[in-house]
N, C-alpha and C positions, 0 to 999 in steps of 0.2 A: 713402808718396808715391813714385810711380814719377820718378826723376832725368830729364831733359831732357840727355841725354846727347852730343855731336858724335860724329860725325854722326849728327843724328837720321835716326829711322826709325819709318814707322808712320804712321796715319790720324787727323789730328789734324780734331775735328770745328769748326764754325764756323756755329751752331745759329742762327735765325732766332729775331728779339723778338716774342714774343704783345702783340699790344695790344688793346685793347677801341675801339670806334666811336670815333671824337673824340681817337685819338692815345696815349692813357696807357697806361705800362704796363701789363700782365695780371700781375703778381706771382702771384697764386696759379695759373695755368697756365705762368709760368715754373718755378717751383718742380718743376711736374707732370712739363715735359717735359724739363728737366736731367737731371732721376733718369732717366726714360727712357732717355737717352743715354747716360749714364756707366753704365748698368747694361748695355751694348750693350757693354764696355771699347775704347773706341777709344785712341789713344794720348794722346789728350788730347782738350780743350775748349776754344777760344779765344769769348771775348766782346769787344764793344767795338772790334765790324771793321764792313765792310762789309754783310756777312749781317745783321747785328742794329742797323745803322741807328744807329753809331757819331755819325755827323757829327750827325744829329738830336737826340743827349741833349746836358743839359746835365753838366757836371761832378758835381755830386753826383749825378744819376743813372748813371753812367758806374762809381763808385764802389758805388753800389747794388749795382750788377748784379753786380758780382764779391765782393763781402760774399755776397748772398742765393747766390749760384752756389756760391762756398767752402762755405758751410752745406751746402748741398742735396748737392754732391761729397764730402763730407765725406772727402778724400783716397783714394777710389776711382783716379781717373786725374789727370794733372795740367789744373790750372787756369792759362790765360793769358788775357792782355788785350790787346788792341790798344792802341799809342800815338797820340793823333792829338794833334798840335801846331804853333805856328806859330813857334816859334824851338825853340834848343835852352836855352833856362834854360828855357822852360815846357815842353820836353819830358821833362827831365829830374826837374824836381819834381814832373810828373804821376808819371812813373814809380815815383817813391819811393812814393807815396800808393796807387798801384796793389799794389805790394809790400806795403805794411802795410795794405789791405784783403784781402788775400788772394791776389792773383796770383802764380803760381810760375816766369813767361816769360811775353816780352813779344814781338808784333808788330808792330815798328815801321813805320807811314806815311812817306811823305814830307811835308815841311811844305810847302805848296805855300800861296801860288803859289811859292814862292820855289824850291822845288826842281822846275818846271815850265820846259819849252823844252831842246832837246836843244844842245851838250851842256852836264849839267852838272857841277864840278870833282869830279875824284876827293875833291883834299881834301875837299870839303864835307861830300861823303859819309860819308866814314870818320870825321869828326872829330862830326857828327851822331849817328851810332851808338854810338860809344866814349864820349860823354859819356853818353848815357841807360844804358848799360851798366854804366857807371862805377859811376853814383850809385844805379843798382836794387840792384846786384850782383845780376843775375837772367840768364840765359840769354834770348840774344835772336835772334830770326828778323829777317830783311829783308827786303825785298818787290821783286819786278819785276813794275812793272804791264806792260800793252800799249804799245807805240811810241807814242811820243807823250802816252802817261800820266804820265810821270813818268820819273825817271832810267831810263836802259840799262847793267845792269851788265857791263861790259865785260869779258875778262877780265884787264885790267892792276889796275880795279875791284875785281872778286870780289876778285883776290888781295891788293890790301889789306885788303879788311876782314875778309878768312881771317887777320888779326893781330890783330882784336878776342882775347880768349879767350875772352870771354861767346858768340859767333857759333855757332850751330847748327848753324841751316839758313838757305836762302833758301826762299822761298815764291817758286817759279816759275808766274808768270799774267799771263802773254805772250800767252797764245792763241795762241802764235806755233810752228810744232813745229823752225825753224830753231833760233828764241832758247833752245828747249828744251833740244836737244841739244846745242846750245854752253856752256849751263850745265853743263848734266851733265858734259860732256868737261871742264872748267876744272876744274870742284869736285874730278873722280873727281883731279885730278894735283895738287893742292896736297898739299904737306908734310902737312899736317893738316888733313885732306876736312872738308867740311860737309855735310851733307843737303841734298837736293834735293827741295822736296815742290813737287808740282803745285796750283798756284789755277784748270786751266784747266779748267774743270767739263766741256767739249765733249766731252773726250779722256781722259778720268782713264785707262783700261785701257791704250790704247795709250802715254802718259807714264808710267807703271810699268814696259812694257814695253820702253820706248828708256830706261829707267836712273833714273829717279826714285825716291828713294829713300822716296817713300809721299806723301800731301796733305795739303794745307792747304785744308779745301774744305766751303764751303757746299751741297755736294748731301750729304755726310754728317750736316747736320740734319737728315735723313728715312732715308734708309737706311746706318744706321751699321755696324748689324751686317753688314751685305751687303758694304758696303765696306770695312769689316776684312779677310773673308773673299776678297772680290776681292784685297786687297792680298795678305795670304799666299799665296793661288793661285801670283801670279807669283811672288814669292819664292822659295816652293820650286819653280818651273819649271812649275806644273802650267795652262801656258795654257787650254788647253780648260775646266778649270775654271772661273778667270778671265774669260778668252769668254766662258761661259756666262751669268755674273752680269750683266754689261756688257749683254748682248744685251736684256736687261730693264732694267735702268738707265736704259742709255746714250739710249734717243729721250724719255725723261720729261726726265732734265738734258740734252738738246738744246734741246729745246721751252723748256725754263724759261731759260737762258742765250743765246737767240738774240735780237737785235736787235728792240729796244730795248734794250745788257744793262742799264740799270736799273730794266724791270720785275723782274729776275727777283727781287727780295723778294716782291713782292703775288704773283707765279708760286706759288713756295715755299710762301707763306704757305696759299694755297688747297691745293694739295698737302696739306698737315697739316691746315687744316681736315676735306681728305676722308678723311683718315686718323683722325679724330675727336681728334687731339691739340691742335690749335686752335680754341675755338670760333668765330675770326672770322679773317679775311681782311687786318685792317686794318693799315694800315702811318699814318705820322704824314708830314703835309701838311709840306714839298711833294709826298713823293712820294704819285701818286695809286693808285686800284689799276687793277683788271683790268677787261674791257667781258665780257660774258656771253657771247661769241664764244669767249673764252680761258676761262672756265671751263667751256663745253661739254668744250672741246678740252683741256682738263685732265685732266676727268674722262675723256671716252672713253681718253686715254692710260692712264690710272692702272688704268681696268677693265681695256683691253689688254692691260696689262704684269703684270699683277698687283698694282699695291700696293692697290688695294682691292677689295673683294669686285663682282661683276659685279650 
């Protein structure tokens, strides 16, 4: 098993749930396209986020998915989970449960509503994180969504819960390229830095390139390998490389991440369907899918750019 090491670094994938018509999981196409991924070695696998439609499972399905994932990874790259919870006693014994199915770090949600409306108390923050962390004893990421999403880690913020020891990283997905950069400036001057991985799918090459220290990101369910390879570009300095990858990328996760952003699952999801890795499209009611406007314009993207054949 590859260590979840501070400050992370590296392309952590955030793969999209197969389902079949009528909402239920595709178990044997998840199975298919795990392997896929972790055979792609990204720095890791997070399940049980946003990407894979988190909020729609139930508890033991939530648990599933990181059993059958563990299985199928079979310590290839590391495996994480998302925490989604509405207090910290059920975040924290979710998190145990998550541990003894198999997760090896976790990404912690805000419990919203309660952590909803700006602003909200540093304490609540760091005492929310430090409990789940406590009781996993697992390596844990924290989340900045967009303004108005959820908490704004400040940097008086950041630098508390840079006191976690469990803390990694943050998963920056702001959208935002100010809140960006202000993360990265905080993290790079703490005593003991954190990783900075990008959530903002618009921008992945240029967020590497103002100091991100690699993503957290749902366009890496489709091109994992590719954004590996985009990440080490910048790393070793070699933009033009970098550039290059993005420049094929970058208008497919434009199109997939632009408003509406919570079509972009059923986006994604056709994505992989054209790439034959999904047999369907479906995502689980409420959310709905796509109108045949958008998977015209899927496809033409994907011939475009190359991800599938013309």
């Amino acid at each position: 098993m590859t260590h979840l090491n501070r400050p992370f670094t590296g392309v952590i994938a955030a793969p999209m749930l197969p389902m079949i018509e009528g909402g239920e999981i595709d178990w044997q196409t998840l199975e298919r396209y795990i392997d896929w991924i972790a055979a792609q070695a990204p720095a890791g696998i997070v399940m049980n986020v946003d990407a894979s439609e988190v909020i729609a499972l139930d508890d033991d399905e939530q648990m599933q998915v990181i059993r059958t994932c563990t299985r199928v990874v079979d310590g290839r790259v590391p495996l994480l989970s998302g925490v989604v919870a509405g207090s910290t006693r059920a975040a924290a014994a979710k998190a145990v449960q998550l541990r003894e199915a198999g997760a090896e770090g976790l990404t912690v949600f805000p419990p919203f509503p309660t952590f909803s409306g700006a602003p909200v108390p540093g304490e609540m923050i760091v005492r929310y994180h430090r409990a789940i962390a406590q009781a996993a004893e697992l390596p844990i990421i924290c989340f900045q969504f967009p303004k108005g999403w959820g908490p704004d880690y400040t940097p008086e913020i950041l630098q508390a819960m840079a006191e976690i020891p469990q803390l990694v990283a943050i998963k920056e997905a702001s959208f935002d390229v100010g809140q960006t950069l202000q993360t990265i400036e905080v993290a790079r001057g703490l005593p003991r830095s954190i990783g900075v991985l990008t959530g903002s799918d618009t921008f992945i090459f240029e967020a590497m390139v103002m100091g991100c220290n690699g993503a957290l990101i749902g366009f890496a369910g489709t091109a994992t390998r590719e954004l590996v390879a985009m990440h080490h570009a910048v790393h070793v300095g070699d933009l033009a490389a970098g550039r290059a990858i993005w420049d094929i990328l970058g208008p497919i996760a434009r199109y997939c991440w632009r408003l509406p952003i919570r079509d972009f699952r059923p986006r994604m999801k056709e994505v992989l369907r054209l790439q034959g890795l999904f047999p369907s499209a479906a995502c689980r009611e409420p959310q709905l899918g796509i109108d045949a406007a958008e998977q015209r314009e899927i496809a033409r993207l994907c011939r475009a750019q190359g991800l599938i054949a013309k």
